[in-house]
PyMOL Python script that loads the backbone (N, CA, C, O; Angstrom):
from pymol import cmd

cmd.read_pdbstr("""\
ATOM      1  N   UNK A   1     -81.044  20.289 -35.352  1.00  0.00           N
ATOM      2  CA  UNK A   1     -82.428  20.738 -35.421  1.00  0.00           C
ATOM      3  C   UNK A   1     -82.583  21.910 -34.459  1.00  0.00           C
ATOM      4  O   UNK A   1     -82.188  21.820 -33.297  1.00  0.00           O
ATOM      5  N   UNK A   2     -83.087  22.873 -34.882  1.00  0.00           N
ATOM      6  CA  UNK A   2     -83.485  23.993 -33.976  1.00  0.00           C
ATOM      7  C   UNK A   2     -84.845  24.162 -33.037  1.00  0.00           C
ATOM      8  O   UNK A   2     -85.905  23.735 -33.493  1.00  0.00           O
ATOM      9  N   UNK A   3     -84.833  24.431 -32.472  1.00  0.00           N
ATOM     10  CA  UNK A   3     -86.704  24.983 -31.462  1.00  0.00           C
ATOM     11  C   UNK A   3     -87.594  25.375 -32.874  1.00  0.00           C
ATOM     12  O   UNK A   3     -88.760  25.044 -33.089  1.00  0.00           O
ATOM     13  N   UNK A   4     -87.087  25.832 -33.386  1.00  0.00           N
ATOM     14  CA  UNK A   4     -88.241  26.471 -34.306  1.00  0.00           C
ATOM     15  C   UNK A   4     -89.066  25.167 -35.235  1.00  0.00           C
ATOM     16  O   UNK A   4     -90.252  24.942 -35.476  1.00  0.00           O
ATOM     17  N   UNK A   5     -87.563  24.362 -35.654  1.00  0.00           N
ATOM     18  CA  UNK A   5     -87.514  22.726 -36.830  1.00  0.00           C
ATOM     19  C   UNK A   5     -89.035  21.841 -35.647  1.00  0.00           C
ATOM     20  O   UNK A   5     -90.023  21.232 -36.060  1.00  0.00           O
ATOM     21  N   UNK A   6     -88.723  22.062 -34.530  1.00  0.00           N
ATOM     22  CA  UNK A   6     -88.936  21.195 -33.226  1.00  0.00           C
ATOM     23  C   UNK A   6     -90.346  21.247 -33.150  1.00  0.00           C
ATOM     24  O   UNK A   6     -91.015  20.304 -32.727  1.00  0.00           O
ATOM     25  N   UNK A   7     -90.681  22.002 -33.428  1.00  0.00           N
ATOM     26  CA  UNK A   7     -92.632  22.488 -33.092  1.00  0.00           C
ATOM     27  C   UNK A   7     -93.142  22.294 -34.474  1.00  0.00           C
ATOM     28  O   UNK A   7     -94.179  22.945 -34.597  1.00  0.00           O
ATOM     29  N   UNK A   8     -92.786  21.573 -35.710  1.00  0.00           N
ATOM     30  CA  UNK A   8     -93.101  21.618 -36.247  1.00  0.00           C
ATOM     31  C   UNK A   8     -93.718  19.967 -37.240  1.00  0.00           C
ATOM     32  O   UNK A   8     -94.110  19.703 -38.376  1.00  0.00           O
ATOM     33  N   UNK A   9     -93.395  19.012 -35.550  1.00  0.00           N
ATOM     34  CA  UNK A   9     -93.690  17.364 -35.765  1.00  0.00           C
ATOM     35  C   UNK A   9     -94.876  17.554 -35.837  1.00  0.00           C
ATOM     36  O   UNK A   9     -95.190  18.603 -35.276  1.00  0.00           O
ATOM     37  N   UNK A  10     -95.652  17.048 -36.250  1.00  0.00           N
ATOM     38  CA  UNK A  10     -97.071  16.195 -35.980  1.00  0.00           C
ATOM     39  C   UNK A  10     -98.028  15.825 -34.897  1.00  0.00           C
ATOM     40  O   UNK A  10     -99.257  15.761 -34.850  1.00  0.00           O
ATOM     41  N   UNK A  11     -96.778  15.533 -33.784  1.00  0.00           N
ATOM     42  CA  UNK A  11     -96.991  15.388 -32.599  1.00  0.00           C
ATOM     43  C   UNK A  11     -97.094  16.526 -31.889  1.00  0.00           C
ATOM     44  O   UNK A  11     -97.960  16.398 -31.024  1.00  0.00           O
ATOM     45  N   UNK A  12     -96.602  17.540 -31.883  1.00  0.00           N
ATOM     46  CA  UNK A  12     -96.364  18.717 -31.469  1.00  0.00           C
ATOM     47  C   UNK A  12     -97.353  19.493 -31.782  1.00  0.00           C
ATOM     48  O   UNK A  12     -97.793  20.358 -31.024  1.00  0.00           O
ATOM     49  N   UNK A  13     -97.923  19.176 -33.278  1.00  0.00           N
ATOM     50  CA  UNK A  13     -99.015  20.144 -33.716  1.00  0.00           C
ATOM     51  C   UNK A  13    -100.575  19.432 -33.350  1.00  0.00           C
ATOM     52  O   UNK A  13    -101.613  20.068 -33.166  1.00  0.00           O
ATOM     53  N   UNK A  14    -100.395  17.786 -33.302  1.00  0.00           N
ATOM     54  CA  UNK A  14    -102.129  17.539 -32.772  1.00  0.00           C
ATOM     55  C   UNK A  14    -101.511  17.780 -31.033  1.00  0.00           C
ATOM     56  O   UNK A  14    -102.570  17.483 -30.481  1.00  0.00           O
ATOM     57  N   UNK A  15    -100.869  17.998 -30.246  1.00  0.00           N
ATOM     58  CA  UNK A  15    -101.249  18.038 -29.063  1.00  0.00           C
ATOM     59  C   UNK A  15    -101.337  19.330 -28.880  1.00  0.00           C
ATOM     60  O   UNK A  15    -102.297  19.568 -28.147  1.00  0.00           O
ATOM     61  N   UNK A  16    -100.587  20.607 -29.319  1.00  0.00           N
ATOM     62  CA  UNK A  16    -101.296  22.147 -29.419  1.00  0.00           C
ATOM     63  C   UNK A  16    -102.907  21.891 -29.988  1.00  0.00           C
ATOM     64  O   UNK A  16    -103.761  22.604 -29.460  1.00  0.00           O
ATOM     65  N   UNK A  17    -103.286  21.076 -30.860  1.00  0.00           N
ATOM     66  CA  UNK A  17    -104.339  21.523 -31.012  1.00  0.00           C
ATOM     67  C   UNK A  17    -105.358  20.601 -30.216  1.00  0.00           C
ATOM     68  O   UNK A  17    -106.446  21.157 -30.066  1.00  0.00           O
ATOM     69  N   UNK A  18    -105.302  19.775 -29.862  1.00  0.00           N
ATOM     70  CA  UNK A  18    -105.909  19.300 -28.378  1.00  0.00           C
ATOM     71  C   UNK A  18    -106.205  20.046 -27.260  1.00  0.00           C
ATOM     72  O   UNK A  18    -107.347  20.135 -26.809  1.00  0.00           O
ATOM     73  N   UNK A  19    -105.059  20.689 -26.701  1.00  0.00           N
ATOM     74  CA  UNK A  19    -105.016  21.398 -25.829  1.00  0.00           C
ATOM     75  C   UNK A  19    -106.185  22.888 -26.247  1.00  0.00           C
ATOM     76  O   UNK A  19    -107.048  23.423 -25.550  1.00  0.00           O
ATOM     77  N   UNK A  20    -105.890  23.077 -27.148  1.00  0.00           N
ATOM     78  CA  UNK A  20    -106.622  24.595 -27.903  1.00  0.00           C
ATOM     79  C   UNK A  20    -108.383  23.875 -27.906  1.00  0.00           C
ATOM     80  O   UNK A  20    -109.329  24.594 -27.585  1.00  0.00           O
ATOM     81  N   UNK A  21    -108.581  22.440 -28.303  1.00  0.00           N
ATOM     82  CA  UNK A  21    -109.942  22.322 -28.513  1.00  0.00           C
ATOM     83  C   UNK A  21    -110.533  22.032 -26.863  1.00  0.00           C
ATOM     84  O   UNK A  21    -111.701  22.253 -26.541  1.00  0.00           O
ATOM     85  N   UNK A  22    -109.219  21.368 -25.686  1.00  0.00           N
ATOM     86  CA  UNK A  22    -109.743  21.284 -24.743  1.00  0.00           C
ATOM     87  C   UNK A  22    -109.968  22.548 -23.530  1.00  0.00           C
ATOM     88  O   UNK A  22    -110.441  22.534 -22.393  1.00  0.00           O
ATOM     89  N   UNK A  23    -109.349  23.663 -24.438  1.00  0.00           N
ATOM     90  CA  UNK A  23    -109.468  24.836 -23.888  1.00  0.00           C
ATOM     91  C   UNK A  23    -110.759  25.543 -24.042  1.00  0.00           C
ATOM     92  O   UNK A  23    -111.191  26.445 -23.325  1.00  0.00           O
ATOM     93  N   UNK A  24    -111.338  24.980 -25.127  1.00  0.00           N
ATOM     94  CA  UNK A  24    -112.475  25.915 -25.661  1.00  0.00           C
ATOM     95  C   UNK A  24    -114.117  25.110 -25.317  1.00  0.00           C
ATOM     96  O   UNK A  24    -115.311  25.393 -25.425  1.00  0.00           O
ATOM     97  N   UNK A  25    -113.342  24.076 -24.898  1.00  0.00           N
ATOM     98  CA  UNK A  25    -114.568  23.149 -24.622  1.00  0.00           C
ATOM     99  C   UNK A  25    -115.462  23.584 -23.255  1.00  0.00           C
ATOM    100  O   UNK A  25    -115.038  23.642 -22.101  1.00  0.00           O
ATOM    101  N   UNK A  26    -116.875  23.880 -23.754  1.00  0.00           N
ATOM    102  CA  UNK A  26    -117.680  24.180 -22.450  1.00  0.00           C
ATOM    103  C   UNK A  26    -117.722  25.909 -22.550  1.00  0.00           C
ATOM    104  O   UNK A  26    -118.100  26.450 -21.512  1.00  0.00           O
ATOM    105  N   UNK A  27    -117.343  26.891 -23.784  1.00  0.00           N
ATOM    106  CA  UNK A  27    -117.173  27.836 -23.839  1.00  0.00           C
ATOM    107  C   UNK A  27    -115.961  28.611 -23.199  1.00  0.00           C
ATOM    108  O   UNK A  27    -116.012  29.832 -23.051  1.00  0.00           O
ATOM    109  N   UNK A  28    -114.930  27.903 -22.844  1.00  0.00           N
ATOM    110  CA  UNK A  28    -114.158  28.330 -22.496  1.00  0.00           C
ATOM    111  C   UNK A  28    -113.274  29.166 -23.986  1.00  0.00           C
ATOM    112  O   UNK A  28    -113.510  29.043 -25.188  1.00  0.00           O
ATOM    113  N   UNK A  29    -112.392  29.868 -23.381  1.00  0.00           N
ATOM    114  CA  UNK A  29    -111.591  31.114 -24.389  1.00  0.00           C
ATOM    115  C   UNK A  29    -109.977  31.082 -23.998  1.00  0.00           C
ATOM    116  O   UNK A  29    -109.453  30.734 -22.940  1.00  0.00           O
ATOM    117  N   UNK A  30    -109.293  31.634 -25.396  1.00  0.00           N
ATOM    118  CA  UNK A  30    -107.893  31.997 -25.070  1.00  0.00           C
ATOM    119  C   UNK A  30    -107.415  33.316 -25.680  1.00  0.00           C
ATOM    120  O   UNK A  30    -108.224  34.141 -26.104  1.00  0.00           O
ATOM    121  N   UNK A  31    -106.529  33.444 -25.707  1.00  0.00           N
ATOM    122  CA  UNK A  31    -105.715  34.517 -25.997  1.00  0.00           C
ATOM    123  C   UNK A  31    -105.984  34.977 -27.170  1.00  0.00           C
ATOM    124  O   UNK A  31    -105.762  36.179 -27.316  1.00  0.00           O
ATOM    125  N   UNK A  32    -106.372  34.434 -28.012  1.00  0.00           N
ATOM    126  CA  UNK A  32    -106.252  34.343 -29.510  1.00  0.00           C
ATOM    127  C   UNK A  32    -107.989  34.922 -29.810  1.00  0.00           C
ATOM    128  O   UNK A  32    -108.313  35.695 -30.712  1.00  0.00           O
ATOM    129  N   UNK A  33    -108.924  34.298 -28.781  1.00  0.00           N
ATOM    130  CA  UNK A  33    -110.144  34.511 -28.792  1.00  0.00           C
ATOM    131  C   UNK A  33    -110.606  36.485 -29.403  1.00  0.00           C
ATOM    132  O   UNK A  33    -110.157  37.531 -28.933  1.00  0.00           O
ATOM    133  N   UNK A  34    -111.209  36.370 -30.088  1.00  0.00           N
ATOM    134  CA  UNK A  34    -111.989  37.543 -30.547  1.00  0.00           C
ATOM    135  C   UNK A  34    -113.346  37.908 -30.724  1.00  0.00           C
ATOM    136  O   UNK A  34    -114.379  37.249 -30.600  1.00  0.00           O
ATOM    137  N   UNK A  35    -113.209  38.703 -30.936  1.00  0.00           N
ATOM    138  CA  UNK A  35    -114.985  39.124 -31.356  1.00  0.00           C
ATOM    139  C   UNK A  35    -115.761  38.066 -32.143  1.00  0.00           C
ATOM    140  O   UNK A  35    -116.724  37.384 -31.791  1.00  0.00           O
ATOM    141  N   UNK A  36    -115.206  38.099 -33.106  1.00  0.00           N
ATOM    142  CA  UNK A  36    -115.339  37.523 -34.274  1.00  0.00           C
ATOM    143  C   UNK A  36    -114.654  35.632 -34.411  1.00  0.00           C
ATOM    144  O   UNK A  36    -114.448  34.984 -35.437  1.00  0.00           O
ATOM    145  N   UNK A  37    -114.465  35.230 -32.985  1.00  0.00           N
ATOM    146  CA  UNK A  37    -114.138  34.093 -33.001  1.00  0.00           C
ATOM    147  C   UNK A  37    -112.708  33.567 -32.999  1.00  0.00           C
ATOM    148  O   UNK A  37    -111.845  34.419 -33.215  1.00  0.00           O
ATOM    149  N   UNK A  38    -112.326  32.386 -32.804  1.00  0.00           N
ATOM    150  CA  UNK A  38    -110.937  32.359 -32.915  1.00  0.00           C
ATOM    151  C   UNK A  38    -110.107  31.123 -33.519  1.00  0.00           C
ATOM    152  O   UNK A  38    -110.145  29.928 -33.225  1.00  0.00           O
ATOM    153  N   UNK A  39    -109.330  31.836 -34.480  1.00  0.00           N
ATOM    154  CA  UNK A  39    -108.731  31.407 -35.389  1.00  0.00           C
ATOM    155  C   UNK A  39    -108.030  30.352 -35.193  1.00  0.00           C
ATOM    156  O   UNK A  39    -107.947  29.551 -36.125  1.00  0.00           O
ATOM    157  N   UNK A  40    -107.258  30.040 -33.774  1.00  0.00           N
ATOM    158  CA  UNK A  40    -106.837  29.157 -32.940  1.00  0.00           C
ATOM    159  C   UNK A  40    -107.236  28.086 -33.205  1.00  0.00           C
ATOM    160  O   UNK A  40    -106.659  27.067 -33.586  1.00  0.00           O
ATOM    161  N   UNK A  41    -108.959  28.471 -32.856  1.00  0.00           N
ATOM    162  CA  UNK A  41    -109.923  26.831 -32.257  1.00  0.00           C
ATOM    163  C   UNK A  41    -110.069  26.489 -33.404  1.00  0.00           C
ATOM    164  O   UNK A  41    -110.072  25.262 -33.512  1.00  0.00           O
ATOM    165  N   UNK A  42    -110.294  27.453 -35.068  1.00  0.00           N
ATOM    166  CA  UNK A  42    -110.516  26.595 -35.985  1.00  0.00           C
ATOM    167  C   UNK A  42    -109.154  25.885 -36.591  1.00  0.00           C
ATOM    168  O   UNK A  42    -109.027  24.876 -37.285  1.00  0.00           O
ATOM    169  N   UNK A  43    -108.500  26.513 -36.227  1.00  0.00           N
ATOM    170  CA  UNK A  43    -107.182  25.983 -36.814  1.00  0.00           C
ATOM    171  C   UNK A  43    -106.804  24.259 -36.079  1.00  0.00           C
ATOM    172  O   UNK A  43    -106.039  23.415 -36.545  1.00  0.00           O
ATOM    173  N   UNK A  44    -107.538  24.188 -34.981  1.00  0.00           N
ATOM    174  CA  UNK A  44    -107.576  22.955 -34.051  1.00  0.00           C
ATOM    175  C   UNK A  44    -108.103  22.212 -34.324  1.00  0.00           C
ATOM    176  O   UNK A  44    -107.586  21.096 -34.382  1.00  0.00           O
ATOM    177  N   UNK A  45    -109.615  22.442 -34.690  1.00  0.00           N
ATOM    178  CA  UNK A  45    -110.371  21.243 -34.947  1.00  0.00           C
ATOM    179  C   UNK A  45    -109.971  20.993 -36.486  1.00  0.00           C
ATOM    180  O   UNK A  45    -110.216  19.848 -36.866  1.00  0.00           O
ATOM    181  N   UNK A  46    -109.386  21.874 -37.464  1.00  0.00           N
ATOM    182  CA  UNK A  46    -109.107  21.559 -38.564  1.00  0.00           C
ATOM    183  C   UNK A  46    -107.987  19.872 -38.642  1.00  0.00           C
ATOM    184  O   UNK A  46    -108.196  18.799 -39.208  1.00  0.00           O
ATOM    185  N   UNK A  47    -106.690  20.429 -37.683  1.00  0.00           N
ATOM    186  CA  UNK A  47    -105.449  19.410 -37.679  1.00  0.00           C
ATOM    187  C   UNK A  47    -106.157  18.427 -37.026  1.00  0.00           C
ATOM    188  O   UNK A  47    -105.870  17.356 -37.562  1.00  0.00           O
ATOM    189  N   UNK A  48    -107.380  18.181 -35.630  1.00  0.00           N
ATOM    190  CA  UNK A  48    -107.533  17.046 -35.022  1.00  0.00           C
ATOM    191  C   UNK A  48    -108.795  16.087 -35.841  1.00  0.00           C
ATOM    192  O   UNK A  48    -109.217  14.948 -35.643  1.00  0.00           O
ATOM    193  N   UNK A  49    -109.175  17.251 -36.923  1.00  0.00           N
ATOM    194  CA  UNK A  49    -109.666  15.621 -38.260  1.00  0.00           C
ATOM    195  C   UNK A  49    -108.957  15.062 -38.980  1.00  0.00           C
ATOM    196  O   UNK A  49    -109.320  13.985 -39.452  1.00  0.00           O
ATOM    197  N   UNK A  50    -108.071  15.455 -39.209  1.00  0.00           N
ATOM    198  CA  UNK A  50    -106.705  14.561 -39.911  1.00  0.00           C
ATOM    199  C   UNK A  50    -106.405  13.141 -38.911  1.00  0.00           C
ATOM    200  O   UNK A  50    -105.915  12.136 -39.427  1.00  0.00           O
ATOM    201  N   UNK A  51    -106.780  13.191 -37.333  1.00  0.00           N
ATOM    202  CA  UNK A  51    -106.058  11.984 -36.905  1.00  0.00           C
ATOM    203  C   UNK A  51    -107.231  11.095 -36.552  1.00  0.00           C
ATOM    204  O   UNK A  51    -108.083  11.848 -36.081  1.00  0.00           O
ATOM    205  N   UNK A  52    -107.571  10.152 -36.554  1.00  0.00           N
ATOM    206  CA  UNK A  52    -108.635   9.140 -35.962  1.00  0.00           C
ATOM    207  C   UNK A  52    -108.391   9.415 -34.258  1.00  0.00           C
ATOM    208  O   UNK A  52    -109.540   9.382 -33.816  1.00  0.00           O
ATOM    209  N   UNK A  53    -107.585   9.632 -33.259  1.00  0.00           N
ATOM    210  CA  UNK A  53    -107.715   9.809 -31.812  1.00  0.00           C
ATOM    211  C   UNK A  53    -108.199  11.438 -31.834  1.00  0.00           C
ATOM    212  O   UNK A  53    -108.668  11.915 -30.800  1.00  0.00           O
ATOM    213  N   UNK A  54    -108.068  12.256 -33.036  1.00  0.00           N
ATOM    214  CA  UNK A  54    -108.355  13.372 -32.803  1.00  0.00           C
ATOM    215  C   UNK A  54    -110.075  13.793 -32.891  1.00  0.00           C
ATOM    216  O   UNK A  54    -110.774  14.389 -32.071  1.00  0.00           O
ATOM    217  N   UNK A  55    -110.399  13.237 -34.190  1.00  0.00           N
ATOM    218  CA  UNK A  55    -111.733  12.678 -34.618  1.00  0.00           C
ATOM    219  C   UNK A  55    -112.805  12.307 -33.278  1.00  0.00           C
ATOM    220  O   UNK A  55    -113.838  12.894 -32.956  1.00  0.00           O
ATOM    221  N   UNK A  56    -112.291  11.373 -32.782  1.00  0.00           N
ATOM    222  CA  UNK A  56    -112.934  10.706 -31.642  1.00  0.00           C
ATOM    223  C   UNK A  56    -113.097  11.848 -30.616  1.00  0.00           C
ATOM    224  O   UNK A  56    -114.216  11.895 -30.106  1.00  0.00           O
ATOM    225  N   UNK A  57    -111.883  13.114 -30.064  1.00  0.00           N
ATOM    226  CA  UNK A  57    -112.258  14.073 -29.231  1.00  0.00           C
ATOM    227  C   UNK A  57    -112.695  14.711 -29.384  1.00  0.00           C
ATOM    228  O   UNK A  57    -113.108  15.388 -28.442  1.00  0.00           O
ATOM    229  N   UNK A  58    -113.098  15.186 -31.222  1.00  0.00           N
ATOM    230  CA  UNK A  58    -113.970  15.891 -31.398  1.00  0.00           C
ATOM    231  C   UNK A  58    -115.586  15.439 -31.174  1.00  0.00           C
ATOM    232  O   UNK A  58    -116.629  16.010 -30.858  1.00  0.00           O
ATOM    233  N   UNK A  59    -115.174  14.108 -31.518  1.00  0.00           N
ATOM    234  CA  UNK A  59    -116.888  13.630 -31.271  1.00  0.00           C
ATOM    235  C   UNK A  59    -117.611  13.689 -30.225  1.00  0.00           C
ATOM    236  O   UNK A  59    -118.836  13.789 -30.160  1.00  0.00           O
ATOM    237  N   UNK A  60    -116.251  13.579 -28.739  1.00  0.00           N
ATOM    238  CA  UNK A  60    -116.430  13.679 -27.335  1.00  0.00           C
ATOM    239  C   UNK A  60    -117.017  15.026 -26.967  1.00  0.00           C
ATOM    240  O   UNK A  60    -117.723  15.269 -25.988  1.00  0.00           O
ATOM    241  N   UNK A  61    -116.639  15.802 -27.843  1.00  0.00           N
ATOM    242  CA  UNK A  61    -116.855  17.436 -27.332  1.00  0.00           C
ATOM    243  C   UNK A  61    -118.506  17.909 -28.303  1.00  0.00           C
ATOM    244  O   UNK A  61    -119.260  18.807 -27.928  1.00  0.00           O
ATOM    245  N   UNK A  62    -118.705  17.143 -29.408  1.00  0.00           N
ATOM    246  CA  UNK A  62    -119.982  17.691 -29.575  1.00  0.00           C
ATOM    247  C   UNK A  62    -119.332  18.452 -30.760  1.00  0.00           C
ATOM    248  O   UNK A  62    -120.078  19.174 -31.421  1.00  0.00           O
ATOM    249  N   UNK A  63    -117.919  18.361 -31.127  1.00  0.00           N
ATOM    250  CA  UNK A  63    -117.851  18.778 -32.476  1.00  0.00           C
ATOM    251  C   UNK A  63    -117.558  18.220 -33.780  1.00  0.00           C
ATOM    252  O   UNK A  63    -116.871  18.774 -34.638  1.00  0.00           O
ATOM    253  N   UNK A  64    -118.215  16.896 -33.894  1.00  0.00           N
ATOM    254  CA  UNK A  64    -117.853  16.167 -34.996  1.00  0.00           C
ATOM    255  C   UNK A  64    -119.304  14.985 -34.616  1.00  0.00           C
ATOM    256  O   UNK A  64    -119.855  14.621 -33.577  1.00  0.00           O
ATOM    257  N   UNK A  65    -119.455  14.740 -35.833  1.00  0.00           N
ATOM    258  CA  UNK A  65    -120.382  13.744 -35.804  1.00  0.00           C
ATOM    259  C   UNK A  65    -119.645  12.489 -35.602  1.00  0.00           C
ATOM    260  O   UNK A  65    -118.632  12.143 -36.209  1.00  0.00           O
ATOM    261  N   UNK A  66    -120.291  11.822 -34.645  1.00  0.00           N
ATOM    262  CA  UNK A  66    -120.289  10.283 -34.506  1.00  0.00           C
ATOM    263  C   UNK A  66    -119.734   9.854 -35.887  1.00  0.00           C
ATOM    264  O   UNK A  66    -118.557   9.496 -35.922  1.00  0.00           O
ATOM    265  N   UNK A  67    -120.479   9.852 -37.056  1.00  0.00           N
ATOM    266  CA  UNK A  67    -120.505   9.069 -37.861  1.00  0.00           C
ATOM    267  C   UNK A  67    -119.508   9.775 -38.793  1.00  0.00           C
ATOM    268  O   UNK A  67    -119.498   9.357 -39.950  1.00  0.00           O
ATOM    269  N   UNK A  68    -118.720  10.714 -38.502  1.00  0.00           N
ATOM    270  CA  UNK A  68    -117.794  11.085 -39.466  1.00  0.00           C
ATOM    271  C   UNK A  68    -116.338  10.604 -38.818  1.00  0.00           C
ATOM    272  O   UNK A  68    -115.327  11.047 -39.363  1.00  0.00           O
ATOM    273  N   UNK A  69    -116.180   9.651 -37.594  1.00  0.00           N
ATOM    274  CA  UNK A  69    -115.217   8.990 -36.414  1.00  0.00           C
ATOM    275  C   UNK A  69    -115.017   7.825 -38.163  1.00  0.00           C
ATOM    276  O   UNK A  69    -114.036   8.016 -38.882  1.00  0.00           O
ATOM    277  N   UNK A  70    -115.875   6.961 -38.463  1.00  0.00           N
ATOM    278  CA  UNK A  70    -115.364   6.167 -38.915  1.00  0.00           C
ATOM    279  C   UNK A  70    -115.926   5.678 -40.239  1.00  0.00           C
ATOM    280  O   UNK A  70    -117.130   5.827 -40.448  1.00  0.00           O
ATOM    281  N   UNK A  71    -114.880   4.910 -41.460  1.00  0.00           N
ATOM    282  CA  UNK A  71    -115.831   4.960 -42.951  1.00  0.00           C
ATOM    283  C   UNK A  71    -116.591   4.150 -42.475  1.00  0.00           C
ATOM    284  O   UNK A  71    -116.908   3.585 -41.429  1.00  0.00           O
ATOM    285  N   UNK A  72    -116.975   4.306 -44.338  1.00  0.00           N
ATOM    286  CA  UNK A  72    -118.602   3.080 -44.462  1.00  0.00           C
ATOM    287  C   UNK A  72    -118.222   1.806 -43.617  1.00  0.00           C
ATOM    288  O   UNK A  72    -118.848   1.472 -42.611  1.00  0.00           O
ATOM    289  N   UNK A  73    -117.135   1.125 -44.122  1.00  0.00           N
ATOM    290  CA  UNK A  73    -116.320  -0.114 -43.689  1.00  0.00           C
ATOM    291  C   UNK A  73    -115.960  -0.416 -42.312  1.00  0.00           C
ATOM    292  O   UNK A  73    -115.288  -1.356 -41.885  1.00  0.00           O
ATOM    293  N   UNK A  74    -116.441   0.403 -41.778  1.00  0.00           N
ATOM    294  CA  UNK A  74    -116.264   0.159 -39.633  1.00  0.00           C
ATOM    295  C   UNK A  74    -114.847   0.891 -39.367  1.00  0.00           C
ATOM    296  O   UNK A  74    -114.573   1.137 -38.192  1.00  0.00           O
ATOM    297  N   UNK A  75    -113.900   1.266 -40.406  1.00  0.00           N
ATOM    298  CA  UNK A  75    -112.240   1.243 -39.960  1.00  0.00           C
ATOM    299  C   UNK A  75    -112.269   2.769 -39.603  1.00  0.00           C
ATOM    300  O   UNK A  75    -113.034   3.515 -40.214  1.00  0.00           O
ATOM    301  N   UNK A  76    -111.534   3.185 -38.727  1.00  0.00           N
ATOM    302  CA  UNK A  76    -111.022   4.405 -38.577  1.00  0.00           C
ATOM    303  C   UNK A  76    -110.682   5.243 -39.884  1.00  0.00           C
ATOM    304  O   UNK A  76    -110.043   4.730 -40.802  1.00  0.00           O
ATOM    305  N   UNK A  77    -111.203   6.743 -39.935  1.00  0.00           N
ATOM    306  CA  UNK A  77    -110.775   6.875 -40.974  1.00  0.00           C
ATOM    307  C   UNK A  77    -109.647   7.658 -40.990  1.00  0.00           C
ATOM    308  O   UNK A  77    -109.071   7.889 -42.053  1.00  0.00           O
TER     309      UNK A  77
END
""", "prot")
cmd.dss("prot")
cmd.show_as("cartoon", "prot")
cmd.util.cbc("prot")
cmd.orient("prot")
């Protein structure tokens, strides 16, 4: 497996994008940041609704509704 194969787990990609949503949290900015916004942060909160622990930090930060954390049925979604 190469560095390149390596960044390309799951794990690797919700904790870049953790890091990217906990970067931006409170108005904070990165590298990537532009005029026009940054492609980064959406690309972050996009991968951290795919995970139920990701879901939940979005909800922590004020970018996800409470009620989109879990289905009709109480379960993680």
């Amino acid at each position: 497996m190469t560095s390149t194969d390596e960044g390309c787990r799951s794990v690797d990609r919700f904790a870049s994008a953790r890091l990217t949503v906990l970067q931006h949290a409170g108005g904070g900015t990165c590298l990537n940041c532009g005029d026009d916004g940054c492609k980064q942060q959406s690309w972050a909160v996009e991968e951290l609704t795919g995970h139920a622990g990701g879901r939940e930090l979005l909800s922590r930060l004020g970018l996800l509704s409470p009620a989109d954390i879990y289905s009709p049925g109480g379960q993680p979604r």
